[in-house]
Residue, then its C-alpha position, 0 to 999 in steps of 0.5 A: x500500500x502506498x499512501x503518497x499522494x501522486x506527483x500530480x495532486x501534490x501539484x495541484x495542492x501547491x497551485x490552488x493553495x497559491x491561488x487560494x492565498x489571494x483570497x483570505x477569510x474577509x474576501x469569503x465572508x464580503x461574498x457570503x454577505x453580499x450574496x456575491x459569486x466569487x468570481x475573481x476567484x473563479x477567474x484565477x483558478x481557472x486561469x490555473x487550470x485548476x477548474x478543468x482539471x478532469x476534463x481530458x487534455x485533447x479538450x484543453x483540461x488537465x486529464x487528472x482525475x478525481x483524486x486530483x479534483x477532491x485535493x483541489x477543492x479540499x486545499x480551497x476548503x482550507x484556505x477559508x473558501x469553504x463554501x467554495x466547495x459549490x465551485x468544484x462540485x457543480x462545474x468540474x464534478x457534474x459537467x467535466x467529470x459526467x461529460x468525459x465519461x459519458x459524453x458524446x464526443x459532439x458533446x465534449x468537443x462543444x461542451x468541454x473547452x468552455x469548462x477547461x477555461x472557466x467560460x462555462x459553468x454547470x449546475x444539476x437539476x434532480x431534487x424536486x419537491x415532493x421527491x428529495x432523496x428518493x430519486x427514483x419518484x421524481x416526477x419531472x418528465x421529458x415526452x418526445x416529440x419528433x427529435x426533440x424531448x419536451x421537459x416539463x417539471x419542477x427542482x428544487x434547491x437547485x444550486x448555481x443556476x443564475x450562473x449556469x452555462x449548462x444545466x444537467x436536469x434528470x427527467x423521466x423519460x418513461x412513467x415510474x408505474x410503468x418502468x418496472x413492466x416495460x424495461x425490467x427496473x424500477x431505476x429504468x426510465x429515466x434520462x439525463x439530458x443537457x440543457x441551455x440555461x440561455x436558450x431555455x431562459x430566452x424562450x420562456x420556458x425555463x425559471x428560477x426562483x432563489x430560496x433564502x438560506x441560512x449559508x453558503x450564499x456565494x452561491x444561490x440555491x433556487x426552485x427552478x421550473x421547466x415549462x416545455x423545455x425543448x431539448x434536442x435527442x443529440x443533448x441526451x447524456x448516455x442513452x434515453x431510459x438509462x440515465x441511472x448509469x450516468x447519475x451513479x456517475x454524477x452522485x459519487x463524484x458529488x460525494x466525493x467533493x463533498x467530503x473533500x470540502x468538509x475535510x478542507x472546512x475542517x482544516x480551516x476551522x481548526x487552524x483558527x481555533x489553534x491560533x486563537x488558543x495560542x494567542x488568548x489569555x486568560x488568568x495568565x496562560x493561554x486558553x490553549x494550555x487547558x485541556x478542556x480547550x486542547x483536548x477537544x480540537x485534538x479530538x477533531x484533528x485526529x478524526x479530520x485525518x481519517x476522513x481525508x484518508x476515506x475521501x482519498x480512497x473514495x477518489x482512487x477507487x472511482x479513478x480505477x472504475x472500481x465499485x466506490x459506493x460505500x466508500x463515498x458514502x463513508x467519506x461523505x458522512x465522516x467529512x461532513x461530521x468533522x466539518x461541524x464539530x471542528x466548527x463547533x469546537x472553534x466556535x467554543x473556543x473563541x467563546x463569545x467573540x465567534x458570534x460576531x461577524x468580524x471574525x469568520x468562525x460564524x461563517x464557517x460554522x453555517x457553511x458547515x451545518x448543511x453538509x450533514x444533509x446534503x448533497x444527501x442526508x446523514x441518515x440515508x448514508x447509515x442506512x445505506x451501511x446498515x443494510x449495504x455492508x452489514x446485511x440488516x433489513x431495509x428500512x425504507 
């Protein structure tokens, strides 16, 4: 077994730490504030080649995978740009990621540069109202007329569609009470489509409405409604009915990410809690001498590095086209935990004074609360141990 990292995550980690040191917590908490895209940010790590890191070098990307692509969004995590996590998730995870490997090659060659240079962005259109986690009910269809599919629906906490170039929308194609019968699946049925956020938008048949939100507000999450979107059949993602193969492919990768960013959001919060311990002096020691204050952020330190080491096997094993579900499963769950109990402890040991917006633990301490539920909710994950790995009865 080799734990190095290889050569090129080692570089990548040194680009966007270099980029990443532009942007220091008070850059982060004016976006959240201002309820602003970082997209100088942006600009810069695209510019570095840090966003197209997945998409294949015939394209103009770097033609790394996804072990390198999770150190690029923990590294930025780090740095204080927690919900910057959004950034990789969205563009390289749903669109270079899902588009190199079940692109057509019409679709990459169009699609693809675009996201190798940061002109192009992606958002994903699943979660509907009365269908969150439970995917297999969503409800938004895509009937076909002549070459075209019509989408018509519903999503909700869609995020990054106000910037999106590209929405990847999950619709089905064929009615849940009928997929069983005619295609042998309850996962049948559906199809992952591209659609022209732009072209959508100027025809009236696609909108959006931004949700208000406790955090992460450098990006907005918004319901979107798809009211005959007209979507070509040569913008079908994989093939009409099979659009579950894809979206494993989509939701691992989101996982995946997920993890790496709250390992990276644990890395921030505890660099500022060490720091403020060190520096804060009460009855004529530093606060970081006691340990109830010590013990406690040594606790999270260790688990933070188990995480890592669970969202970097995650990341191999889907590199190597290896089973990963459980792996990402675990990896998001423990990345998420550690990112809000190192938030948590931070918030403790800066006392009061975190409450205040002048220091950024309050930032970080929303922006990691929602990684326990989404991009899937604790619960379902320890389901999924429960019943995957150690063979006990389902309950759902």
């Amino acid at each position: 077994m080799d734990f190095d990292l290889p050569e090129s995550a080692l570089a990548v980690r040194e680009g966007v730490a270099a980029v990443a040191a532009r942007y220091d917590h008070a850059y982060w908490s004016r976006c959240e504030a201002e309820h602003r895209f970082p997209a100088e940010a942006w600009r810069d790590l695209a510019d570095g080649g840090w966003i197209g890191l997945t998409v294949p070098e015939e394209y103009g990307g770097g033609g790394t995978g996804m072990l390198e692509l999770a150190v690029a969004c923990e590294t930025l995590a780090a740095s204080g740009g927690t919900a910057g996590t959004f950034l990789y998730i969205l563009t390289p995870g749903f669109g270079a990621t899902t588009l190199a490997r079940h692109g057509t090659e019409e679709q990459r060659r169009e699609i693809l540069p675009g996201v190798a240079d940061g002109s192009t962005q992606f958002c994903l259109a699943l979660t509907e109202p009365d269908a969150g986690s439970n995917a297999i009910e969503i409800r938004t269809s895509a009937r076909r007329e002549g070459d075209e599919l019509v989408v018509r629906g519903q999503k909700i906490w869609i995020s990054g569609v106000e910037n999106a170039t590209w929405m990847l929308v999950v619709a089905r194609t064929t009615r849940a009470e009928d997929a069983q019968e005619q295609l042998g699946s309850r996962t049948a049925g559906f199809t992952v489509l591209l659609v022209d956020v732009a072209e959508a938008r100027d025809a009236g048949t696609l909108s959006w409405t931004p949700i208000p939100k406790m955090g992460g507000n450098v990006v907005t999450s918004s319901q979107v409604f798809l009211d005959d979107v007209r979507v070509p059949l040569d913008r079908v993602v994989g093939e009409v009915d099979q659009g579950f193969r894809v979206l494993w492919d989509v939701l691992n990768p989101e996982r995946i990410l997920a993890a790496a960013g709250g390992v990276g959001a644990a890395d921030a919060a505890l660099r500022l809690a060490a720091d403020y311990a060190r520096e804060r002096v009460v009855f004529g020691r530093p606060i970081g001498a006691n340990q109830g204050i010590a013990f406690p952020l040594a606790q999270v330190r260790a688990k933070t590095e188990l995480a890592r080491l669970m969202t970097y096997k995650a990341a191999w094993l889907f590199d190597h086209g290896r089973p990963c579900g459980n792996e990402t499963n675990i990896a998001k769950l423990t990345g998420a935990q550690v990112a809000w109990e190192a938030a948590d402890r931070a918030f403790q040991t800066y006392g009061g004074m975190a409450y205040s917006q002048e220091h950024p633990v309050e930032r970080l301490f929303r922006d990691a609360r929602i990684g326990r539920n989404i991009p899937v909710a604790e619960e379902l994950i320890l389901a999924h141990i429960g019943t995957q790995m150690l063979d006990l009865p389902r309950s759902y």
